[in-house]
Every structure is written in structure tokens, then in C-alpha cells.
C-alpha positions in Angstrom: 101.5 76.9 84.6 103.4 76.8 87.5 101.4 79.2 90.8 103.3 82.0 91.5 102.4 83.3 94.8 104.4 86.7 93.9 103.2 89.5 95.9 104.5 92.7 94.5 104.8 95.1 97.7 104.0 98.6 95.9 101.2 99.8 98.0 102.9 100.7 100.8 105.3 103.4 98.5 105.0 106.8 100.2 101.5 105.7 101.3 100.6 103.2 103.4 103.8 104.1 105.8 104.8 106.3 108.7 107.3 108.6 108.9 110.0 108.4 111.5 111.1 112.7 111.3 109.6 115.3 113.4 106.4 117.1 111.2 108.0 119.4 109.4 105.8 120.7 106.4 108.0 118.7 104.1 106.9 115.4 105.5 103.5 116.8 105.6 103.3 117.1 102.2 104.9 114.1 101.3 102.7 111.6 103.4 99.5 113.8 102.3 100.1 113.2 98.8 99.8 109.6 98.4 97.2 109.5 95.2 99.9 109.1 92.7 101.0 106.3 94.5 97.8 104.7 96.0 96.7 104.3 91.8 99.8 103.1 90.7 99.7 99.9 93.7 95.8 99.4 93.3 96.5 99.2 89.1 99.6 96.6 89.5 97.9 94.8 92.3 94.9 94.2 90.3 96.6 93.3 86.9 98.9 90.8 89.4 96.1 89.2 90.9 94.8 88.4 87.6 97.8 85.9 87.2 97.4 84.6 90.4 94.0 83.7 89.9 94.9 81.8 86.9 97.6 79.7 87.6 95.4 79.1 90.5 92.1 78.3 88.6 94.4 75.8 86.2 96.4 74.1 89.2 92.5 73.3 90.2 91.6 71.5 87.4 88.4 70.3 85.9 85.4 71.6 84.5 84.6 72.9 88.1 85.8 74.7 90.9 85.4 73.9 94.9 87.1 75.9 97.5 90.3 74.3 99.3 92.1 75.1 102.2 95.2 75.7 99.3 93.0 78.5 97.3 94.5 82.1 98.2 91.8 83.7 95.8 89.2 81.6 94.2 86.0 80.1 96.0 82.9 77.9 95.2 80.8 80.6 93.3 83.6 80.9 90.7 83.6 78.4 87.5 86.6 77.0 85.5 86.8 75.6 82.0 89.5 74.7 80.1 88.9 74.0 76.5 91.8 71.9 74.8 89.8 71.9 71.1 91.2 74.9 70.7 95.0 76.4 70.4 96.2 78.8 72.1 94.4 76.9 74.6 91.4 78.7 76.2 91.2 78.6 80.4 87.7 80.7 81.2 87.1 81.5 84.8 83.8 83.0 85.6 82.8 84.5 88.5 78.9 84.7 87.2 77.2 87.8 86.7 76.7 88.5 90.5 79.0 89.8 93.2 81.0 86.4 94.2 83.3 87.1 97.3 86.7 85.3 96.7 88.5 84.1 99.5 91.2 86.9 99.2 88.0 89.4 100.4 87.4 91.0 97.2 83.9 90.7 95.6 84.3 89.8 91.5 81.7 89.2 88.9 82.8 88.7 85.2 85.2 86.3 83.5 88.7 86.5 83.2 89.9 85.1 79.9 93.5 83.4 79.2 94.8 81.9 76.0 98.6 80.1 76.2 100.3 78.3 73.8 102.4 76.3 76.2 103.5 75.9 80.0 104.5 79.0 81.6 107.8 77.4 82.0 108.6 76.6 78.4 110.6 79.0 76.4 108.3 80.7 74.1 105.0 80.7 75.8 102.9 83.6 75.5 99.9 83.8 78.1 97.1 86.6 77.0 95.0 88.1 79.8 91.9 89.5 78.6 88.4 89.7 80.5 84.7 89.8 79.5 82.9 92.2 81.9 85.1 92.0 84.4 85.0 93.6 87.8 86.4 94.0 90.7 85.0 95.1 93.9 82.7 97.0 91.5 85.3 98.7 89.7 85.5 97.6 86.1 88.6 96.0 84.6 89.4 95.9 81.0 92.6 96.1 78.8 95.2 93.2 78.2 98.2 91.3 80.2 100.6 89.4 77.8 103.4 87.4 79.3 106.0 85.8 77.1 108.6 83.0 78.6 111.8 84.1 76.9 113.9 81.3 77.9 117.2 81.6 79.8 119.2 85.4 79.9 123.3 84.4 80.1 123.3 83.9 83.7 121.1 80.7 82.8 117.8 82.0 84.4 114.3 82.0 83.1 113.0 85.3 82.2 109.9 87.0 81.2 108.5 89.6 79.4 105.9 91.3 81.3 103.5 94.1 79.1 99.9 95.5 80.4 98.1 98.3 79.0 94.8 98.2 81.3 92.1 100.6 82.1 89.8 100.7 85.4 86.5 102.5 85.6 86.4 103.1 89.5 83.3 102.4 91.3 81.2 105.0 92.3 81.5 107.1 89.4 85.1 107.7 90.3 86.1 108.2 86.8 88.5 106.2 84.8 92.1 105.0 85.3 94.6 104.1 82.7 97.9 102.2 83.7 100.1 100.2 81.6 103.6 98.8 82.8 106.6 96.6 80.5 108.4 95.4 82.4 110.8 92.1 82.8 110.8 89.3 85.5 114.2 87.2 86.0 114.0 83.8 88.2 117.2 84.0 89.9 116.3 81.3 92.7 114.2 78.3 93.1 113.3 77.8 89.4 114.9 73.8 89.7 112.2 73.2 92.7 108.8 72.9 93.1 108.6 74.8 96.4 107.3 78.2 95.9 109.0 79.8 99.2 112.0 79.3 97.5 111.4 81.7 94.7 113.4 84.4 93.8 112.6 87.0 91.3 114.4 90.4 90.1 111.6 93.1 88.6 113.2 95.5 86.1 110.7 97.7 83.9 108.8 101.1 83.8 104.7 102.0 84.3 103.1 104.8 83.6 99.0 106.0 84.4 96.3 108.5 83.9 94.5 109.4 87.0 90.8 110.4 86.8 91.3 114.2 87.0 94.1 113.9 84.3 97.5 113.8 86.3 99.7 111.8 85.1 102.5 109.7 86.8 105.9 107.9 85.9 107.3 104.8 87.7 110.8 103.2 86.7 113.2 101.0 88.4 116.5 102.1 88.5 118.0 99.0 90.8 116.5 95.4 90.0 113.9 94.8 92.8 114.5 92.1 94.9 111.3 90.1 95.7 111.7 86.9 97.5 108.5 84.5 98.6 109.6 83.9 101.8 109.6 87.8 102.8 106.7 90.1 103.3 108.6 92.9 102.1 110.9 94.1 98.7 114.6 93.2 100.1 116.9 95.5 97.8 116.2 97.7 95.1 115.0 101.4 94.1 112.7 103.1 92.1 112.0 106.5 90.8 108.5 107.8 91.5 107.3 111.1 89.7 103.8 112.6 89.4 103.0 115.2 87.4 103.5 118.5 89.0 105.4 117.2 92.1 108.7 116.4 92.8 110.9 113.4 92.2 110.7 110.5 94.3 113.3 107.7 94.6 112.4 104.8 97.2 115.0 102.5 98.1 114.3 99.1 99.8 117.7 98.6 101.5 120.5 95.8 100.7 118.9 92.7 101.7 117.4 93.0 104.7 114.2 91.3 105.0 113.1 94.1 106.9 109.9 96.7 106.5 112.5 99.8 106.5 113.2 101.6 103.4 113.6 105.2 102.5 112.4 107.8 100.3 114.6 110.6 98.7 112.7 113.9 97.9 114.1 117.6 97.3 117.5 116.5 98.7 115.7 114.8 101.6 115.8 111.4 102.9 112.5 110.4 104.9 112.8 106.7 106.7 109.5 104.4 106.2 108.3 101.6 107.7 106.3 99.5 105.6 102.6 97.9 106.7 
């Protein structure tokens, strides 16, 4: 497996923004509902990190696991085995049965659980994400990631199959959460280097959730999202957002810029955001 330090930049969508138009009671409404939103980002972030802390656990190696300066997630109170006896190969990493605080700030307890039948760059490997009481930040996570290389599209990039169907029983007696997403990542830049700041990715796909109190939401991207390492931010790209019960929203990040600026269109109405 090859770290992927992709970052997908969904929790600033109608959120975690400002608005640059006067307060009319359009805008109020849109930046005062940000649930919808705020559920979809904390689901895909979680279900994302998940990866990351994989392909980080197996670039450490070894029956154990000491913090480095190169870590992004895991620290010293997490284990990692990797058991070769069996295929698909079996990489545990446990976090022990007690709140362990990663490096990212996030306190985790549980084990995540991987199976793969190859390396993440060869056509036809299919990683499985499950995990054994899992939590995060006291919120437990359950459900399965399955990502499948499916070689080279006819552009000649490497692309991937990405399919989650995850539930999250929020902390606190928040109630539960159900998200699921399929969508498809395409490695348009970088895939012939070892540098990850070169990466380039373009996210297709659709999600979907169940909030606690039973709303349900729609997400689906209409133009590829651009995501490169190097920038903090989506470059290009737009999805439709829409929540039960609300209106449609379509965000659009732009044409390249590597920029925090994009825009959301609602009831005929486009509302500039900057993006945290």
C-alpha cells in the first residue's frame, strides 16, 4: 500500500464558511442550516481516516508501533500486526480498549481490521475495512469500506472503486447515523512517482445518510472534483447537496484555482464562501 495523504475538503460545504452578502434571511437560513452538511463531512472524514491510518500503520511495519515525526495519525499506544499465514492478508491495528490519543487529536479505542489480496497499486486488489469495537472520539464506528484497484480507465490512469455503507452511534446518546457513499477515484497525476505532493485525484460518486432524528440527505457530484495534495482546498468541481425538506444545493469549487473561494447555488441564488 502506497500512503495516501488525501484530504477530502467536505466539511467546510455550507458549514464551516462565511458568507460574503449582506444578512438577508436567505443567507440566514442557509448558514443556520448546516446539519445536513456537518454529518455528511464528519461520516466521510471518519470512513477516510480509516484508510489513512492503514496505509500508515503498514508503511510502519513490524509487529509494533512507535510514534515518528512522519506519523499524521497513529502514536505509541496503538499496536500493529500483520499476519502473512493467512490470505487476504490480515493488517490489525489496535488501539487497546482504552481512550489512546492519536497524534491527529482524536482519542480511539478499538481495532480497525483490513484484509487485501495485493498492493493497492495492483490491478485487482480489493482492501476490506471492517473494525472490532471501534471508536472514535467516543462515537462508535461500525459498517464496511471496500476498495477495489480496477487497473487503468482509457486515459491510462489507475482507478478505483470506492463503496462504504457505515453506521455511527454518536457519543452522548446522540442517536445513530447511517452514511454510505460509491463512489470512483481516478489518479490523473503523480501515479509514476513516489512523491505524494504530486498526486492528483478526480472524485466522481454519490452518498447518501440517515441523520438521528430521521432526515435524510443526498450528495452527488455532477463535475469530477479536483483534489490535488499540494492544495488545502478542492480546485474545480461541483456537487449537488439536497436534504430532505430543504432546497437544492449545488457548490461549485471554481476552475482551478487553488484558492478557498467557491460558491453555492440555492433558490436561484449564488452565495460566495470562503473555505476555513
Amino acid at each position: 500500500m502506497k500512503r495516501l495523504k488525501l484530504i477530502i475538503v467536505l466539511s467546510m460545504i455550507l458549514g464551516i464558511a462565511s458568507l460574503s452578502t449582506s444578512c438577508s434571511k436567505d443567507v440566514q437560513d442557509l448558514a443556520a442550516d448546516t446539519s445536513v452538511s456537518t454529518d455528511d463531512a464528519f461520516a466521510e472524514s471518519i470512513y477516510e481516516d480509516v484508510t489513512n491510518i492503514a496505509n500508515e500503520a503498514y508503511n510502519n511495519g513490524g509487529d509494533g508501533l512507535k510514534a515518528t515525526n512522519e506519523n499524521l495519525y497513529l502514536s505509541g499506544c496503538a499496536t500493529v500486526t500483520l499476519d502473512t499465514t493467512v490470505f487476504p492478508r490480515l493488517l490489525t491495528v489496535d488501539f487497546g480498549e482504552e481512550n489512546c490519543l492519536c497524534i491527529d487529536g482524536r482519542m480511539r479505542r478499538g481495532k480497525i481490521l483490513v484484509t487485501f489480496n495485493g498492493r493497492y497499486w495492483w490491478p485487482g486488489t480489493v482492501i476490506t475495512y471492517g473494525f472490532d469495537n471501534y471508536f472514535v472520539n467516543d462515537n462508535q464506528v461500525d459498517g464496511t469500506k471496500v476498495v477495489t484497484n480496477m487497473g487503468f480507465n482509457g486515459d491510462g490512469h489507475p482507478y478505483f472503486n470506492i463503496e462504504v455503507v457505515g453506521v455511527i452511534v454518536l457519543a452522548n446518546g446522540g442517536g445513530t447515523l447511517s452514511w454510505s457513499t460509491s463512489k470512483v477515484r481516478e489518479w490523473v497525476e503523480g501515479y509514476t512517482t513516489w512523491n505524494p505532493l504530486d498526486d492528483v485525484y478526480l472524485l466522481t460518486g454519490s452518498a447518501s445518510g440517515i441523520r438521528p432524528n430521521g432526515q435524510t440527505w443526498t450528495r452527488e457530484i455532477i463535475n469530477p472534483l479536483r483534489v490535488e495534495i499540494g492544495c488545502r482546498w478542492i480546485v474545480s468541481g461541483t456537487m449537488e447537496i439536497q436534504p430532505e425538506g430543504l432546497a437544492l444545493r449545488i457548490v461549485d469549487w471554481g476552475n482551478g484555482e487553488c484558492d478557498n473561494i467557491a460558491t453555492v447555488l440555492v433558490n436561484g441564488i449564488t452565495y460566495t464562501i470562503f473555505l476555513n
